[in-house]
C-alpha positions in Angstrom: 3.9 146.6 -59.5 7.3 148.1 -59.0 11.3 146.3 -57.6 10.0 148.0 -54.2 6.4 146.4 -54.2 4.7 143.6 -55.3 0.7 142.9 -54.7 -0.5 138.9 -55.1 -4.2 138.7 -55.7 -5.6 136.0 -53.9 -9.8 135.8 -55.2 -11.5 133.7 -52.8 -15.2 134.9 -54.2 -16.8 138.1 -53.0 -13.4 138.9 -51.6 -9.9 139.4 -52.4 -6.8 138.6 -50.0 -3.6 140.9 -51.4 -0.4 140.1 -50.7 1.4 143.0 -50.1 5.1 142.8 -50.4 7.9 145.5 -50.1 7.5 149.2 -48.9 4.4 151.4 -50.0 5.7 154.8 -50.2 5.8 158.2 -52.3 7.6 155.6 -55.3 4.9 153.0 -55.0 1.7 154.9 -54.0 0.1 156.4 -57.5 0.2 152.7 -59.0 -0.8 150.9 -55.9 -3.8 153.7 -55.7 -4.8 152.9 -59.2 -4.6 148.9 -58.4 -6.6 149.3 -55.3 -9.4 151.3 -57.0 -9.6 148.8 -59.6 -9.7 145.7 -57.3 -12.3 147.3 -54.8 -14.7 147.8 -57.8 -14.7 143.9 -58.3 -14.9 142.8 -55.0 -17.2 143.2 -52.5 -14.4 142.9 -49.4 -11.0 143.7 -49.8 -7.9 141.7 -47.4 -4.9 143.5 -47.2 -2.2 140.9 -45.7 0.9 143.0 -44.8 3.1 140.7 -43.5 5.4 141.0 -45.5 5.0 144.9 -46.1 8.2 146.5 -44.6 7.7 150.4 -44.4 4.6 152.3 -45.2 4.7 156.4 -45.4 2.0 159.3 -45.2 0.8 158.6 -48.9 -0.1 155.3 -48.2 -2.0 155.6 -45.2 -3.9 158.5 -47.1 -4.9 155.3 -50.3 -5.8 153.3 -47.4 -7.9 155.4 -45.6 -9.6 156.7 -49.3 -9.9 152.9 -50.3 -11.6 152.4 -46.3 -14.2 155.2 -46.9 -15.1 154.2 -50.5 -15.7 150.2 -49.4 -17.3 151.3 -46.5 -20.1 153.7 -48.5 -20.7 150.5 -50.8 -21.4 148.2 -47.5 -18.1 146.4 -47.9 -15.1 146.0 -45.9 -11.6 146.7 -46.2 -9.4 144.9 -43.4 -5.7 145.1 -42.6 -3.9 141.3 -41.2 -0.8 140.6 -40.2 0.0 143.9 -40.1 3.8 144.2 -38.1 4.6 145.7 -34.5 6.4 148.5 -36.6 3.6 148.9 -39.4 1.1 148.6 -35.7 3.1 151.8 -34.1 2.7 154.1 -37.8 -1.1 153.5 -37.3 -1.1 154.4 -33.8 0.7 157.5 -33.4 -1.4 159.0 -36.5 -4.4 157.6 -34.9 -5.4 155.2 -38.2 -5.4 152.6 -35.7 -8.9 153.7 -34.8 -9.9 154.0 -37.8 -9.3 151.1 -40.0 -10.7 147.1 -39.5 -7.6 144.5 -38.3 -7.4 141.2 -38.1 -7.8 139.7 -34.2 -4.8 137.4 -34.2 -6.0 133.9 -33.4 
């Protein structure tokens, strides 16, 4: 990826846990759209873990919400964990919140 964001893939079978690192913004969104595609194509279930994802903007809830819709047609699942209180408020106020699978904290 780029200085501002890394991804980890984690394979653990049918489904991949990424490790999302850094801010996914306007700078980051074309490749992390392209690496997304690619990875939901492979895997049945996608994991994002954003704990460590510090900023996201309006292009990236648009990838997520495209990458949501196209798992969902196949019968899989895309699911957001550890996502932060200030990540949690973005998804709120632009109403993704409803929209897209989380983690239940434990």
């Amino acid at each position: 990826m780029t200085n501002k964001l890394s991804i980890k893939l984690v394979n653990k079978g049918d489904e991949a846990e990424l490790l999302m690192k850094g801010e996914l913004d306007m700078q980051t969104v074309t490749e992390v759209e392209e690496y997304l595609e690619e990875v939901s194509d492979r895997f049945d279930h996608l994991v994002l873990n954003m704990e460590e994802l510090t900023y996201i903007s309006s292009a990236g809830l648009r990838v997520l919400k495209h990458i949501h819709i196209k798992m969902n047609k196949r019968g899989g699942m895309l699911l957001l964990k550890n996502v932060s209180q200030n990540i949690m408020e973005v998804f709120a106020i632009t109403g993704f919140s409803g929209l897209l699978n989380f983690a239940t904290e434990s």
